[in-house]
C-alpha positions in Angstrom: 25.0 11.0 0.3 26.0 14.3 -0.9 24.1 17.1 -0.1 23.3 17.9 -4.2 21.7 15.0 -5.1 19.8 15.1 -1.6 18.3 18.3 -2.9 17.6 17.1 -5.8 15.5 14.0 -4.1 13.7 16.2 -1.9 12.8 18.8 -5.3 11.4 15.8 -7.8 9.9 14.0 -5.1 7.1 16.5 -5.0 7.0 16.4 -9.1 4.5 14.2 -11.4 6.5 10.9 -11.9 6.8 11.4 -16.2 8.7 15.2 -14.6 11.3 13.8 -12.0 13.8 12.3 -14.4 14.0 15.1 -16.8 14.3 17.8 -14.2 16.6 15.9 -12.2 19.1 15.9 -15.4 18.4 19.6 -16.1 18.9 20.7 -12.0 21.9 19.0 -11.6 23.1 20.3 -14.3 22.1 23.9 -13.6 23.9 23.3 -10.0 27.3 22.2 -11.1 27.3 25.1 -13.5 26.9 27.2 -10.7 30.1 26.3 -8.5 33.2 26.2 -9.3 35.8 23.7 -10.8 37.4 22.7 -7.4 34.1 23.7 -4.9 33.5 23.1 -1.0 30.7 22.1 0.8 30.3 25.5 1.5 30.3 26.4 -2.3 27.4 23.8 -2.5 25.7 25.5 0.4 26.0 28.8 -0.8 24.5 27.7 -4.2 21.7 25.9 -2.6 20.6 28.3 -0.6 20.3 30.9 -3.6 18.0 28.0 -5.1 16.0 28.0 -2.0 13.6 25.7 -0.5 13.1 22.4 -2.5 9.4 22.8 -2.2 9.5 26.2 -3.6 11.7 25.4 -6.2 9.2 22.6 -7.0 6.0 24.7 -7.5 7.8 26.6 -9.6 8.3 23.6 -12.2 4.2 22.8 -12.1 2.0 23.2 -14.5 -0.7 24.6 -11.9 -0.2 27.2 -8.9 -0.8 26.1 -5.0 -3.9 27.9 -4.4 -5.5 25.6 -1.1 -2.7 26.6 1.2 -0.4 29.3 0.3 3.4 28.9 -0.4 4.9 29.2 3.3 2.8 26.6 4.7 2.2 24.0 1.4 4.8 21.7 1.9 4.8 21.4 5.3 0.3 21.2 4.7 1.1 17.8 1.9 3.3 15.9 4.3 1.1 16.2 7.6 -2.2 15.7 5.2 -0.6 12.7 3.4 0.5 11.0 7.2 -3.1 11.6 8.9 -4.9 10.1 5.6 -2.3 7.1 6.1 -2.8 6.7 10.1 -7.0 7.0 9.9 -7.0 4.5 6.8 -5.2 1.7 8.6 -6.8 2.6 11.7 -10.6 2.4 10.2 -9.2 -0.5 8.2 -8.7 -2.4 11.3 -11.5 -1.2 13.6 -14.1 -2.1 10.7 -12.5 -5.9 10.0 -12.9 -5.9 13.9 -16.2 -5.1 14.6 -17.6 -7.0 11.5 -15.6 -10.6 11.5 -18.6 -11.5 14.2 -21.1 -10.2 12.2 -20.5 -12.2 9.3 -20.9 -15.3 11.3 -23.8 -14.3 12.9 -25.9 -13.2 10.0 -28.2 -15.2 8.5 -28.4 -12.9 5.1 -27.2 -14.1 1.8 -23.7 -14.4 1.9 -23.4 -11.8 -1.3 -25.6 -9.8 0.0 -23.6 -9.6 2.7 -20.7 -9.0 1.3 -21.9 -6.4 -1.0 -23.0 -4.8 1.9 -19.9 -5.1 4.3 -17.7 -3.7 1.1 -20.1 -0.7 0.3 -19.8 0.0 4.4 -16.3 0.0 4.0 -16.1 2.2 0.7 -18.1 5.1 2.4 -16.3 4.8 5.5 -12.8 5.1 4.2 -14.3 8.0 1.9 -15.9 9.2 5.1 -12.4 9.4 6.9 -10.4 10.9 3.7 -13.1 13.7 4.2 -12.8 14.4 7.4 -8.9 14.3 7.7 -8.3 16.2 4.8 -11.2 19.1 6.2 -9.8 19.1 9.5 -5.8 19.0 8.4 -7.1 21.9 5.8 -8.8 23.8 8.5 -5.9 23.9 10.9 -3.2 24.9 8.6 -6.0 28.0 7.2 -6.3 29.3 10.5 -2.0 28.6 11.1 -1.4 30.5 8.1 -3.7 33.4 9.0 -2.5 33.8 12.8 1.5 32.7 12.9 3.4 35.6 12.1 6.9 35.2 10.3 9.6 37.7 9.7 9.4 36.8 6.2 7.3 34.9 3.2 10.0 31.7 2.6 8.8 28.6 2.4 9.3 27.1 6.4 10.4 23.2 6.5 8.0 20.8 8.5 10.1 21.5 11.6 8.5 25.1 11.5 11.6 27.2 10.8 12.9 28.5 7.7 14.7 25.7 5.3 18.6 26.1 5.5 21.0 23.2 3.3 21.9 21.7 6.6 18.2 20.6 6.8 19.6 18.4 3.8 21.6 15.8 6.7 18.9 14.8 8.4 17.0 13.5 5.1 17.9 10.2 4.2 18.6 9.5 0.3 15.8 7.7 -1.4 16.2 6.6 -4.6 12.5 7.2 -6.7 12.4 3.4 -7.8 13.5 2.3 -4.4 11.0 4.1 -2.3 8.0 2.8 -1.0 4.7 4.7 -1.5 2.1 5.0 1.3 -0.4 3.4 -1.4 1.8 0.0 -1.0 2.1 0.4 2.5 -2.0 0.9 3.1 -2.2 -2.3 0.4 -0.1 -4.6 1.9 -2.2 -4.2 5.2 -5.4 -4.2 3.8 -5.4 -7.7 1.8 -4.5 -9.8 4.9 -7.1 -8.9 6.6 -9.5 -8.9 3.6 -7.9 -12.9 3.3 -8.5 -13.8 7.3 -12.3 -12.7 6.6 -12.7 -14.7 3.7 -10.8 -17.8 4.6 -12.4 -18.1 8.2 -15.7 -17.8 6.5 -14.9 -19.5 3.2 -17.8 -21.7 3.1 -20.5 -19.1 3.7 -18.9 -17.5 0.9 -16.9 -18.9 -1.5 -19.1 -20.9 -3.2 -22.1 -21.2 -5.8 -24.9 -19.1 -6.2 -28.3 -20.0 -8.0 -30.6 -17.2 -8.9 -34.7 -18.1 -7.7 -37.4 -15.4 -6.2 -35.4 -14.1 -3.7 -32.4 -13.4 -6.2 -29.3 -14.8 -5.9 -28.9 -17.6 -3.0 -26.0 -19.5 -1.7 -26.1 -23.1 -2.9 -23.2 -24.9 -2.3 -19.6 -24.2 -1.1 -16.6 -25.0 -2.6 -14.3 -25.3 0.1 -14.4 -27.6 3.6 -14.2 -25.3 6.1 -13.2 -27.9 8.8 -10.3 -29.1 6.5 -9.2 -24.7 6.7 -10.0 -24.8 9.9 -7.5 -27.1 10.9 -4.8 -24.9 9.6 -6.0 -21.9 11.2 -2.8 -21.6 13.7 -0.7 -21.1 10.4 -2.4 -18.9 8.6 -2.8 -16.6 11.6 1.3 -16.6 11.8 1.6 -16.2 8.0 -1.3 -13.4 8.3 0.5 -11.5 11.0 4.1 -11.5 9.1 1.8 -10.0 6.7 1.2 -7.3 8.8 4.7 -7.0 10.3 6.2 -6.6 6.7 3.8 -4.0 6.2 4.4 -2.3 9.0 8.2 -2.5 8.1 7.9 -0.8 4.8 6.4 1.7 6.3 9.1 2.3 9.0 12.3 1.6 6.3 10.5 3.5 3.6 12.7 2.1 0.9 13.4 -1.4 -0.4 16.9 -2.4 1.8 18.5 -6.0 1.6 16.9 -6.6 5.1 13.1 -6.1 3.9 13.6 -8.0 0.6 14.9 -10.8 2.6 12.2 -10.7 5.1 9.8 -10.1 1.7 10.8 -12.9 0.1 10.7 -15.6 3.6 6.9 -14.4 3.9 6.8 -15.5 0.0 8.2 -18.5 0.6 6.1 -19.5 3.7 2.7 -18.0 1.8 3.9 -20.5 -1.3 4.9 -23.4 0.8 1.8 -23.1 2.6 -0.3 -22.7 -0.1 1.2 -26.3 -2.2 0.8 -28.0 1.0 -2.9 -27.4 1.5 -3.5 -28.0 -2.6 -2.6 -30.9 -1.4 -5.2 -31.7 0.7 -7.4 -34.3 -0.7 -10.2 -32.8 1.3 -9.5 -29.2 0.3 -12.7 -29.3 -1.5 -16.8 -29.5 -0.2 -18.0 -32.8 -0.8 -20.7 -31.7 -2.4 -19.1 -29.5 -5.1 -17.9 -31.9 -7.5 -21.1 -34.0 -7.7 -23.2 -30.6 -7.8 -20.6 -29.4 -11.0 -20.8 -32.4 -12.7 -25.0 -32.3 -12.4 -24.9 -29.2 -13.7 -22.7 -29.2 -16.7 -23.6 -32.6 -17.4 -19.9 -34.2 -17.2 -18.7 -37.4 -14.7 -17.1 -36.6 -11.7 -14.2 -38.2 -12.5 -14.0 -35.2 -15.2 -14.5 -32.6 -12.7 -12.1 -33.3 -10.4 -9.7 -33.9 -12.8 -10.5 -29.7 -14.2 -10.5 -29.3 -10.4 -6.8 -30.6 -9.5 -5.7 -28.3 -12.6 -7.4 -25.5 -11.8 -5.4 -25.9 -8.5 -1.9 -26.5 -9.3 -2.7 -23.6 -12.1 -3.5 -21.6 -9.1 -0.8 -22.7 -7.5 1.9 -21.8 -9.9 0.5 -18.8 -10.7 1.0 -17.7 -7.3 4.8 -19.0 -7.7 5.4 -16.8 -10.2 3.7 -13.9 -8.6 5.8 -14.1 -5.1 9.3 -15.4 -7.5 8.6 -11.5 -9.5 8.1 -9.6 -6.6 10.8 -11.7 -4.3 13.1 -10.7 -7.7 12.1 -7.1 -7.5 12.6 -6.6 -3.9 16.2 -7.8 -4.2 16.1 -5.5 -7.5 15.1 -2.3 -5.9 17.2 -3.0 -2.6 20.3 -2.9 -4.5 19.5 0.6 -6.5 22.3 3.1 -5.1 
């Protein structure tokens, strides 16, 4: 990719998404005006280096001033702060699922009780660790700024040494609808294991709760939990390709042909999966349809009837879902 629209990237990727398209259109413009009819890449590097840093050249089209870390050090300050937020997360993410999968068997507590507990654990821990990695990141880079000397006040690259347009080779080009965000990456780790949790403990859970002197109290489950249990060996494999496609994004960065085919197999396994334990006559508790039909007054023949909808409702829904994004990995793979 040619150096010019490489600088472009690496200027409105630090922009407010409703800025990048506009000032992408007005900076390349502004550029080409600049060189001449028949330029060189040396023209081009002669004219980017008058523009200067790409992070520099960004603050300058915000609405609001860098005031936290000063202009030298800012850049270089977002990109370590943004990767130490995204290493704690997962790592607290998967030390916490960890530690508490045996506790939720173990406990005797209400199971929504429990679960309102275990999820207001894990807010203020993953508050907890934002906190600290963005005091301690802050911290280091104040007392960097105030101590490293340098010859002059430019903007330094993460590498530590002043930006120069060859820094521009060693960036790959990322189309902004292509790339993938950290958010998606931290997201598509954190459901699986929010799944595992529920499914190996589905009927603890999942189920209905009646309200008496204690408060709200688990009644009866909805699912079989020996029935999931015997497909536990598969939805550990389709859990950990899970993982590994998450942990793919985050090394490719951008939607290629490769990811969006390894996107849409997990899809199809997740789907297939899914239909064939719908399936399952003894999907559901013995006890649910009798207790549903007692309580809204109906035959069971009724319920289970609503039931078998609900599922293959459920079930298409999900086809949709995984055909859309299966579709928009393909979609964003082929964005030049």
């Amino acid at each position: 990719m040619d150096r010019i629209s490489l600088y472009i990237q690496e200027v409105t990727r630090r922009l407010p998404e409703k800025m990048r398209e506009d000032i992408s259109l007005e900076l390349r413009s502004t550029i080409l005006d600049m060189l001449p009819e028949d330029f060189t890449k040396n023209d081009v590097d002669q004219v980017l280096d008058k523009l200067g840093n790409p992070a520099v050249l960004a603050s300058r089209y915000q609405d609001q001033p860098m005031h936290l870390i000063g202009p030298k050090f800012y850049d270089m300050y977002i990109t370590v702060l943004k990767m130490a937020l995204m290493i704690s997360v997962i790592v607290s993410i998967v030390i916490f699922s960890t530690e508490k999968i045996g506790i939720i068997f173990e406990s005797e507590a209400s199971p929504l009780v429990l679960i309102s507990k275990l999820l207001g654990e894990a807010i203020w821990i993953l508050i907890n660790t934002g906190i600290q990695s963005f005091f301690w990141v802050t911290i280091v880079f104040i007392i960097i700024e105030r101590t490293v000397k340098f010859p002059d006040d430019t903007a330094i690259s993460l590498s530590g040494k002043k930006w120069v347009p060859s820094d521009l080779d060693s960036i790959p080009y990322i189309p902004l609808k292509k790339k993938i965000t950290i958010g998606e990456v931290v997201f598509s780790l954190f459901w699986p294991v929010l799944f595992i949790i529920l499914y190996l403990n589905a009927a603890n859970i999942i189920g209905i709760y009646q309200q008496d002197s204690n408060g709200l109290q688990f009644t009866t489950p909805v699912f079989n939990q020996d029935t999931l249990m015997a497909y536990l060996v598969i939805v550990i494999i389709l859990v950990g390709l899970e993982v590994f496609g998450a942990i793919y994004k985050a090394i490719a960065r951008q939607w290629t042909f490769k990811l969006a085919v390894s996107n849409i197999i997990i899809n199809i396994g997740s789907t297939v999966f899914l239909i064939f334990i719908a399936s399952n006559p003894n999907l559901m508790h013995a006890e649910f349809a009798p207790y549903m039909a007692n309580l809204l007054d109906q035959s069971i023949q009724s319920i289970n009837i609503a039931i078998t909808w609900i599922k293959w409702f459920t079930v298409a829904t999900v086809i949709v879902t995984s055909g859309i994004d299966s579709y928009n990995g393909f979609r964003k793979a082929k964005i030049k």
